[in-house]
C-alpha positions as CSV (number, residue, x, y, z in Angstrom):
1,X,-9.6,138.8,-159.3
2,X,-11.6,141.9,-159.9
3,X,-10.8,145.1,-156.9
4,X,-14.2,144.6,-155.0
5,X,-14.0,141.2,-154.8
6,X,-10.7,141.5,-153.5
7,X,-12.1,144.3,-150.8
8,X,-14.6,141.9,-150.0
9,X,-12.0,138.9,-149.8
10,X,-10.0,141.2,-147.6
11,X,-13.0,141.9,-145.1
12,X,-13.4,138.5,-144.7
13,X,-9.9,137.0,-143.7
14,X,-10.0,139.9,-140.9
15,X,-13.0,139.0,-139.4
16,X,-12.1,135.2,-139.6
17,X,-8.4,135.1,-139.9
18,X,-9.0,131.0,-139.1
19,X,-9.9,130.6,-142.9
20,X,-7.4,128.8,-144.8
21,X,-6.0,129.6,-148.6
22,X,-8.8,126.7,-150.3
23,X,-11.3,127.7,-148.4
24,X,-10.9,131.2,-149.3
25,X,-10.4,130.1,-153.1
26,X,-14.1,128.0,-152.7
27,X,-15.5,130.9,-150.9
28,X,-14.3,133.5,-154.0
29,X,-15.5,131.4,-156.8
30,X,-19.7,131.4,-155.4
31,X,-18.8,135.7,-156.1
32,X,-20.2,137.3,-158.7
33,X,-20.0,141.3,-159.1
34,X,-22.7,143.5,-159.9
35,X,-22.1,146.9,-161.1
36,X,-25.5,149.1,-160.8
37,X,-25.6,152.8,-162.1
38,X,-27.0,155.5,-159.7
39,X,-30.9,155.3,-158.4
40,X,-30.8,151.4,-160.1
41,X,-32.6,149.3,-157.6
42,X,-29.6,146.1,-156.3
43,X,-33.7,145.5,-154.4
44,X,-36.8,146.3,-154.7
45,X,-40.2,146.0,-152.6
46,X,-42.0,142.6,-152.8
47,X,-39.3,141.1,-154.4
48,X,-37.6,138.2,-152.4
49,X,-34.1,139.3,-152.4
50,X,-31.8,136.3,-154.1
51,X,-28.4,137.7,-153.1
52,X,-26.9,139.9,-150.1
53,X,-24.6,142.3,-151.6
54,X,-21.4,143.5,-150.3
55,X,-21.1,147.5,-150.9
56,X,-17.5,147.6,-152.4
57,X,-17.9,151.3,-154.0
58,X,-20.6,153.2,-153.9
59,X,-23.7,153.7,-151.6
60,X,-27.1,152.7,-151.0
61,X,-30.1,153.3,-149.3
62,X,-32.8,150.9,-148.1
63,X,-36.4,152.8,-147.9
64,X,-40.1,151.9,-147.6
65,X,-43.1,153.6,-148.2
66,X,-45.2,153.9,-145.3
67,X,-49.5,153.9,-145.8
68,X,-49.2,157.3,-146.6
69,X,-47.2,156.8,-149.3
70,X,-44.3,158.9,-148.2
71,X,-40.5,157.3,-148.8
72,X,-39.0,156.5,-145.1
73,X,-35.2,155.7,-145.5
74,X,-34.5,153.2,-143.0
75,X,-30.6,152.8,-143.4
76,X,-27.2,154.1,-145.9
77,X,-24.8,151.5,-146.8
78,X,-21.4,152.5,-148.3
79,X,-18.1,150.7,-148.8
80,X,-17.6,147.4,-146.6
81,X,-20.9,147.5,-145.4
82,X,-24.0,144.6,-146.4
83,X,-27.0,145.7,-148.0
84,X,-29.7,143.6,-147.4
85,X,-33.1,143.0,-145.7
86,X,-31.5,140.3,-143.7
87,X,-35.1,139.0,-141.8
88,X,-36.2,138.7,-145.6
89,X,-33.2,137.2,-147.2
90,X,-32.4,134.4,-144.4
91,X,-36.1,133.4,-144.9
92,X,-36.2,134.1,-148.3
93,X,-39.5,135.7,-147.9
94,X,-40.3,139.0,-150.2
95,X,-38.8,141.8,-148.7
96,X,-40.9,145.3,-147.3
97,X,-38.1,147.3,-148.4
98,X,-36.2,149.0,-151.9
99,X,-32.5,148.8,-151.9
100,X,-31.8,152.0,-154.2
101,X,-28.1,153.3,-155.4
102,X,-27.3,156.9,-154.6
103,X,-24.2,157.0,-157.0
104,X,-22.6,154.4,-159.4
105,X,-22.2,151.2,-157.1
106,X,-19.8,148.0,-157.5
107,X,-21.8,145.4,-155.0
108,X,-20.2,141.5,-154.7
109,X,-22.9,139.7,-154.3
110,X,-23.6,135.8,-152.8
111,X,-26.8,134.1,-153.9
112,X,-28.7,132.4,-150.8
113,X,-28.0,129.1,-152.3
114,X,-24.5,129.8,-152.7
115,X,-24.1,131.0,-149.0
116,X,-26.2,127.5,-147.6
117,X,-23.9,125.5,-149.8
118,X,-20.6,127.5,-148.1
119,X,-21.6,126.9,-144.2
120,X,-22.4,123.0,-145.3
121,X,-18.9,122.9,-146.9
122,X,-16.6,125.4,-145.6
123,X,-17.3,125.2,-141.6
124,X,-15.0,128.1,-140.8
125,X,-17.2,130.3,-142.7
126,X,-20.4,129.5,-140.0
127,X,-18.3,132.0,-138.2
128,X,-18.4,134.5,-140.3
129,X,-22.0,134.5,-141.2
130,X,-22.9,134.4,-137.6
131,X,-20.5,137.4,-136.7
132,X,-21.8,139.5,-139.8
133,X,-25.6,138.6,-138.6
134,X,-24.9,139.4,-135.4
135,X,-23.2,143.2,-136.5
136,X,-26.7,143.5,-138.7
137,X,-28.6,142.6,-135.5
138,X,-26.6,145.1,-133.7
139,X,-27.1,147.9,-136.0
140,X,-31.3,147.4,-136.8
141,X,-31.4,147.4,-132.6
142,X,-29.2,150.6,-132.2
143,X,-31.8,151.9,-135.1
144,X,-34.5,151.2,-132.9
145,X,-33.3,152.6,-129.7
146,X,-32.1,155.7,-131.6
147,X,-35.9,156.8,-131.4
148,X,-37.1,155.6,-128.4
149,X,-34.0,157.2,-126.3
150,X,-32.4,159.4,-128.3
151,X,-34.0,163.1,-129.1
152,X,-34.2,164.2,-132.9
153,X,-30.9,166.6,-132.0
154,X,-29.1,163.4,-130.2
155,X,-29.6,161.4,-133.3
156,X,-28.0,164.1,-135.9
157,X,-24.8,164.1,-133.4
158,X,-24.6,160.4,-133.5
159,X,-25.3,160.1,-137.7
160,X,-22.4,162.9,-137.8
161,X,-19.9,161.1,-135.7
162,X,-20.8,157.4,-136.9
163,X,-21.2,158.3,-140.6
164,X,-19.1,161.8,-141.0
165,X,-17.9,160.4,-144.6
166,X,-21.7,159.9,-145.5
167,X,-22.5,163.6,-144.6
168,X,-21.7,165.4,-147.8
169,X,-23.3,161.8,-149.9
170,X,-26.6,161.7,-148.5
171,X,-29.2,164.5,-149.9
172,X,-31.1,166.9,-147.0
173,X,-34.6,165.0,-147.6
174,X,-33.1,161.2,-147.4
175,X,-30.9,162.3,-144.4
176,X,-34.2,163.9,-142.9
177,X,-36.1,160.7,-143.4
178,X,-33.8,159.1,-142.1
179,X,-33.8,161.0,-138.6
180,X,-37.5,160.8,-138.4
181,X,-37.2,165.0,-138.8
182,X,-38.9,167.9,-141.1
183,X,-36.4,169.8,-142.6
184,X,-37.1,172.8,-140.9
185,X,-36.6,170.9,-137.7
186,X,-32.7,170.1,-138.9
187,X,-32.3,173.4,-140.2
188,X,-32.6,174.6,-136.2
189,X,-30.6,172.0,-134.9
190,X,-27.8,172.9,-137.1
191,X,-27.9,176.6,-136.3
192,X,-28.1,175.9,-133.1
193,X,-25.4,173.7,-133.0
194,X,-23.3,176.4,-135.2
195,X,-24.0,179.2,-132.2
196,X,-22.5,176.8,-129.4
């Protein structure tokens, strides 16, 4: 079995350690990896995403372009994390976002089909598609609350102490975006955090 499937394999058996050997065996054959080179799309706008991919190596970035026609990057997924549109892909509906690779990234990917066919067959797995929804869920909401609570200073803390190993991965303008900031604007938060 190829590394990221195994990663991904791994993931799985601790966040449902109920799953027995066959199941795991039927779960690992519905895998398929995908290697993508940096800035290939694994999704792109309009297009109704088919599988939700597994980061294994590498990162990502989902982003939108806003009626302006500026790039808004709405999320960075590295290693162990999902990459998806998950509204989109549970409703297979096409999806208002781009899911673009910032370096050379190995995703294991399950096709919707695949995943409907797992929950009807292999019932210990219901848990782990709820669970990982549910950690999605958790992370679009604390998104959202980021910028109606937090100020533009209060979010670059929390990106550096939730995603310190994405710091030096993430280019000034995407991490910008991101943070709903200028650039000037994080240029003076960081000298001011560099004088306290």
């Amino acid at each position: 079995m190829e590394s990221g499937a195994a990663l991904f394999l791994k993931s799985v058996t601790e966040i449902c350690p109920n799953v027995t050997e066959n199941e795991l065996h039927q779960f690992a054959s519905k895998l398929t990896i995908l290697e993508l080179n940096k800035k290939e799309y694994f999704q792109q706008f309009g297009k109704v995403q088919k599988n939700i991919g597994f980061v294994a190596t590498g990162l990502v970035r989902s982003s939108f372009i806003d009626n302006d026609g500026n790039e808004i990057t709405v999320g960075f997924y590295a290693e162990g994390d999902y990459a998806t549109h998950y509204p989109a892909f549970i409703t297979q509906q096409p999806s208002k976002y781009s899911i673009q690779c910032l370096e050379p990234t190995t995703m294991v990917c399950l096709s919707y089909d695949d995943i409907q066919w797992i929950y009807e067959n292999l019932p210990n797995f219901e848990r782990y598609g709820r669970l990982v929804a549910e950690e999605i869920l958790k992370r679009q909401q604390a998104r959202i609350e980021s910028f109606i609570f937090q100020t533009a200073e209060e979010r670059y803390l929390h990106f550096i102490k939730q995603h310190s190993g994405l710091f030096n991965r993430v280019s000034i303008s995407h991490l910008c975006s991101f943070l709903g900031i200028e650039r000037q604007t994080l240029t003076r938060i960081r000298q001011k955090l560099a004088h306290q």
